[in-house]
C-alpha positions as CSV (number, residue, x, y, z in Angstrom):
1,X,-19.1,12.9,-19.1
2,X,-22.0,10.2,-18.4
3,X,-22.9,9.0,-14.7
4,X,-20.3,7.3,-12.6
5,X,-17.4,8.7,-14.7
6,X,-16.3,11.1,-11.7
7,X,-16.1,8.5,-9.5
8,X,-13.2,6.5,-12.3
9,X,-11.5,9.7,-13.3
10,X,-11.1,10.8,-9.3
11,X,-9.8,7.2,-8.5
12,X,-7.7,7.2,-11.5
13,X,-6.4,10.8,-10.8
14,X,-5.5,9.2,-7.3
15,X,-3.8,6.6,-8.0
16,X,-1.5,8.3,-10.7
17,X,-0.8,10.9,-7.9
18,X,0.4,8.3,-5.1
19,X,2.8,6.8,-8.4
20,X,4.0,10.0,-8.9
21,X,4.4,10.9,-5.1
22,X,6.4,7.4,-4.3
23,X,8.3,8.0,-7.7
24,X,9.5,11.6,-6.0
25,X,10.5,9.4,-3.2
26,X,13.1,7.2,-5.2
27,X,14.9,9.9,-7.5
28,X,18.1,10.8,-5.8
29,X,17.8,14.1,-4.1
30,X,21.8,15.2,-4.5
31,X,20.9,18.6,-3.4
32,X,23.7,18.7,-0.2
33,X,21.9,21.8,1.6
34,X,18.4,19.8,1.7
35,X,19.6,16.4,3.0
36,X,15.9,15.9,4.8
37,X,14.0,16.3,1.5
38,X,14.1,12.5,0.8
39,X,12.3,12.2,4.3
40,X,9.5,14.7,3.7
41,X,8.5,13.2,-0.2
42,X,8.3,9.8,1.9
43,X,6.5,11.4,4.6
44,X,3.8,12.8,2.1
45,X,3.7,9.8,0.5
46,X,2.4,7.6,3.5
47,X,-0.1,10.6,4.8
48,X,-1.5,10.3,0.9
49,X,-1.8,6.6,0.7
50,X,-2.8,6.1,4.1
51,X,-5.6,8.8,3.2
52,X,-7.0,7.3,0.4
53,X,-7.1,3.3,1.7
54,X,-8.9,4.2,4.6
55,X,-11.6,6.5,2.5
56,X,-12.1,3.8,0.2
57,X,-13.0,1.4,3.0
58,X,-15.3,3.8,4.6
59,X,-16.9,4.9,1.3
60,X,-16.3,2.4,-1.6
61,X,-16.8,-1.2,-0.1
62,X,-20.0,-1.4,1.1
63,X,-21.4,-0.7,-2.2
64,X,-19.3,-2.8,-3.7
65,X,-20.9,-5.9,-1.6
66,X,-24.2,-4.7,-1.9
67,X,-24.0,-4.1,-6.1
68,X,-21.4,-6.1,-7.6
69,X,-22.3,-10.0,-8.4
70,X,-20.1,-11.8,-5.5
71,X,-19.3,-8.7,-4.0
72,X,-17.8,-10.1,-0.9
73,X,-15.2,-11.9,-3.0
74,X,-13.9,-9.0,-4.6
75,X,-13.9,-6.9,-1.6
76,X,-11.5,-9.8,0.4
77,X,-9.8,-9.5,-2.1
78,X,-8.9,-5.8,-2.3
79,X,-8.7,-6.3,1.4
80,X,-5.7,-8.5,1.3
81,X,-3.4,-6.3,-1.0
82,X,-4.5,-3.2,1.0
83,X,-4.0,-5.0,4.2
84,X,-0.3,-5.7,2.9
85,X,0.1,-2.2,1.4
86,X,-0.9,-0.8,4.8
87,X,1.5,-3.2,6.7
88,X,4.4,-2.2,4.3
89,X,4.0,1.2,5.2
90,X,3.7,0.6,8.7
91,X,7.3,-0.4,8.3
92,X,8.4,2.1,6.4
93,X,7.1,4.7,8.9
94,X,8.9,2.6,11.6
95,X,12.1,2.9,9.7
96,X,11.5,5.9,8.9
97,X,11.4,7.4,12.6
98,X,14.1,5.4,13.9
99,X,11.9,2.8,15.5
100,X,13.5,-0.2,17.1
101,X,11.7,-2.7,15.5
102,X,12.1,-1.3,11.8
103,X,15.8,-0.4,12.4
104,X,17.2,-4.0,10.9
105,X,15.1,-3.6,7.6
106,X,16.6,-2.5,4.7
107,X,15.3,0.6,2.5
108,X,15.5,-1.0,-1.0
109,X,13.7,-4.1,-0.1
110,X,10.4,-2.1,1.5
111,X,10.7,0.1,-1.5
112,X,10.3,-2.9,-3.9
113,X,8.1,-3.9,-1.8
114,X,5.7,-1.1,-1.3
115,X,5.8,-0.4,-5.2
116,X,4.7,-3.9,-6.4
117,X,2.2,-4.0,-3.6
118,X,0.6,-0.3,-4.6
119,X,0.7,-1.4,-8.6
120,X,-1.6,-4.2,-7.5
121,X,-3.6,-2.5,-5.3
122,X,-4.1,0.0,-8.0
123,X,-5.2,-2.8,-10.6
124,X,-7.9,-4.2,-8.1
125,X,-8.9,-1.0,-7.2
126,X,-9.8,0.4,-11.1
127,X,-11.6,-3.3,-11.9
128,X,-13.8,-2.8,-8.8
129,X,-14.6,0.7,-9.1
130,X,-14.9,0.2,-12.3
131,X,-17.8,-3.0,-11.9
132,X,-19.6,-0.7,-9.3
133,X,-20.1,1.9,-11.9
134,X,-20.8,-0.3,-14.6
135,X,-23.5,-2.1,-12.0
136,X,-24.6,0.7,-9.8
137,X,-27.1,3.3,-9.6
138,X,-26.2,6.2,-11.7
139,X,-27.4,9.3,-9.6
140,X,-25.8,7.3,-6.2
141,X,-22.5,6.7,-8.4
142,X,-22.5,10.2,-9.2
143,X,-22.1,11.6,-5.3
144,X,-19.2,8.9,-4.4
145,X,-16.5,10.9,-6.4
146,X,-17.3,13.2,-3.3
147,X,-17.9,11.1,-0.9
148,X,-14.4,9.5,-1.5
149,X,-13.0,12.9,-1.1
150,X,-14.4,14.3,1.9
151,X,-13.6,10.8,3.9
152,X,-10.0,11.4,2.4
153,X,-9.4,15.1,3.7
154,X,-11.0,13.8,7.4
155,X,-9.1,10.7,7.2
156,X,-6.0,9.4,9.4
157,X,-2.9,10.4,8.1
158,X,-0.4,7.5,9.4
159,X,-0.8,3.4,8.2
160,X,-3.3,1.5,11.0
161,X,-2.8,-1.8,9.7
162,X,-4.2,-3.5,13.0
163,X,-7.8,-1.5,13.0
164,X,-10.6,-3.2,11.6
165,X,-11.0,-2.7,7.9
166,X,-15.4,-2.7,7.3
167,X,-18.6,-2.4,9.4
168,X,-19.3,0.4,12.3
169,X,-16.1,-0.3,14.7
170,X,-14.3,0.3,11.7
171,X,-15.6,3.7,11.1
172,X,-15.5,4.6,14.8
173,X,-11.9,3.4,14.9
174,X,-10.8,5.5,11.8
175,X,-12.4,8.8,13.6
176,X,-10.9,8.4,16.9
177,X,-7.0,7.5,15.1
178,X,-8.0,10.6,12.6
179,X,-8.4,13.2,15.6
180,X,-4.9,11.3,16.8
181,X,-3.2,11.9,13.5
182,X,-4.0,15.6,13.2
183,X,-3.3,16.2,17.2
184,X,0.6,14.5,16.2
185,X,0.9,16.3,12.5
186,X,0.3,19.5,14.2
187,X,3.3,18.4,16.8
188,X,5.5,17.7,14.6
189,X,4.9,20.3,12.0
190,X,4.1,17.9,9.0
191,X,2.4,19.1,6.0
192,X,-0.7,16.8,4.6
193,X,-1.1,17.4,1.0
194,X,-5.0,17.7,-0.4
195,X,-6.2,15.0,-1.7
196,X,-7.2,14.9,-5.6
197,X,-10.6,17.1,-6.5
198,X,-13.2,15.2,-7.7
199,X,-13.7,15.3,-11.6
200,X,-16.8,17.6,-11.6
201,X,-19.6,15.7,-13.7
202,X,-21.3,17.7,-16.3
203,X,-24.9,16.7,-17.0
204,X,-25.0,15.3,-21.1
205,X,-28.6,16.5,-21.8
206,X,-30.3,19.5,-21.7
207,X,-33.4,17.8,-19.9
208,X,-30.9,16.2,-17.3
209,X,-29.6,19.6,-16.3
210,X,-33.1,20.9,-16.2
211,X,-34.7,18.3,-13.7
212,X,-31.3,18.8,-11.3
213,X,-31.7,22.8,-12.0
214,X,-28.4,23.0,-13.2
215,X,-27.7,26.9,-14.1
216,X,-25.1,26.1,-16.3
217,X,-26.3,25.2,-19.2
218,X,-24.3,23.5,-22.0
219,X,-25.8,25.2,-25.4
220,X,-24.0,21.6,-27.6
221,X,-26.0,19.4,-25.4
222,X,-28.6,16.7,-26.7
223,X,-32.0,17.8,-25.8
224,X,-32.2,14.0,-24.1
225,X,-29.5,11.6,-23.7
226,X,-29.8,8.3,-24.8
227,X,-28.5,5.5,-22.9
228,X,-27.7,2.3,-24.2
229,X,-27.5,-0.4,-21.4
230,X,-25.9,-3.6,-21.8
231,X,-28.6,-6.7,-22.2
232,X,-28.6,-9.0,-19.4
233,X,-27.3,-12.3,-20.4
């Protein structure tokens, strides 16, 4: 595994769960006896999504402005599908609990909805990982993998649509609504799944493990690893 490559296989691993977790949501569930299991796959699958947007706004995007060539540009443009994302699953939390507003709206058209919007979000989401690894700086790529993670398991649980998405206020603002979200889970007995483990990274040379005093040593290792970057055009 060479530097960075934690970081794509964790996002990758991520993204393939929330398919899986909204695919669980539309197969039937026939089973008479459970007749609520429908509600708790949905219910997981919000928490999970919600959790991962909001860590990759606290984590990922401010690299991504500061390292990848018109940074800000692909960042709004993330922002816009995960702003949409986050909306739609506003709305199918609102539907789901029987709110007023959400009562009219119908449960086939927000699930079309939510799955093309989390396919795109997806696709945006692997090409700008993926530039910030290709771009960044290996040893600081190498810690986001965890970074991601930790914001994830300390993140809110429910869709804020309406809080401000970058900068300070937006980290404050994800704290304060996290505390919120664990105070109602805890209410209301709902079980958060963990988010996905980072991909541990295993160092390719045995010098590399030496200089980070790695104690696992890989005896098939290349004494030095030689890295081949592309030639700036």
């Amino acid at each position: 595994m060479t530097h960075g490559d934690s970081l794509v296989l964790t996002i990758e691993a991520t993204q393939r769960s929330l398919e899986e977790r909204l695919g669980e949501v539309l197969a039937p569930h026939p089973d008479p006896l459970r007749p609520r299991d429908t509600y708790a796959a949905t219910d997981t699958f919000l928490a999970a999504t919600s959790r991962h947007l909001a860590a990759v706004q606290a984590v990922v995007l401010g690299h991504v402005r500061r390292t990848v060539p018109d940074g800000d540009a692909v960042v709004h443009d993330y922002l816009a599908v995960a702003r949409d994302l986050e909306q739609t699953l506003s709305l199918i939390k609102a539907r789901l609990y029987g709110e007023a507003h959400a009562i009219h709206l119908s449960w086939p058209e927000l699930w079309m909805r939510a799955r093309g919007q989390l396919a795109e979000h997806n696709r945006l989401e692997s090409h700008m990982v993926g530039e910030l690894v290709r771009l960044g700086d290996p040893v600081e790529m190498d810690g986001l993998a965890y970074k991601v993670f930790d914001a994830e398991r300390h993140g809110p649980t429910r869709p804020h649509p309406t809080l401000p998405h970058t900068g300070l206020l937006s980290l404050v603002a994800r704290r304060v609504w996290a505390i919120a979200d664990r105070f109602w889970d805890a209410a209301e007995g709902r079980v958060i799944p963990e988010p996905v483990h980072p991909a541990p990274h295993k160092h390719d040379s045995l010098l590399a493990q030496y200089l980070v005093a790695d104690p696992k040593f890989d005896d098939h290792a290349k004494f030095m690893e030689h890295r081949h970057h592309p030639k700036a055009g």
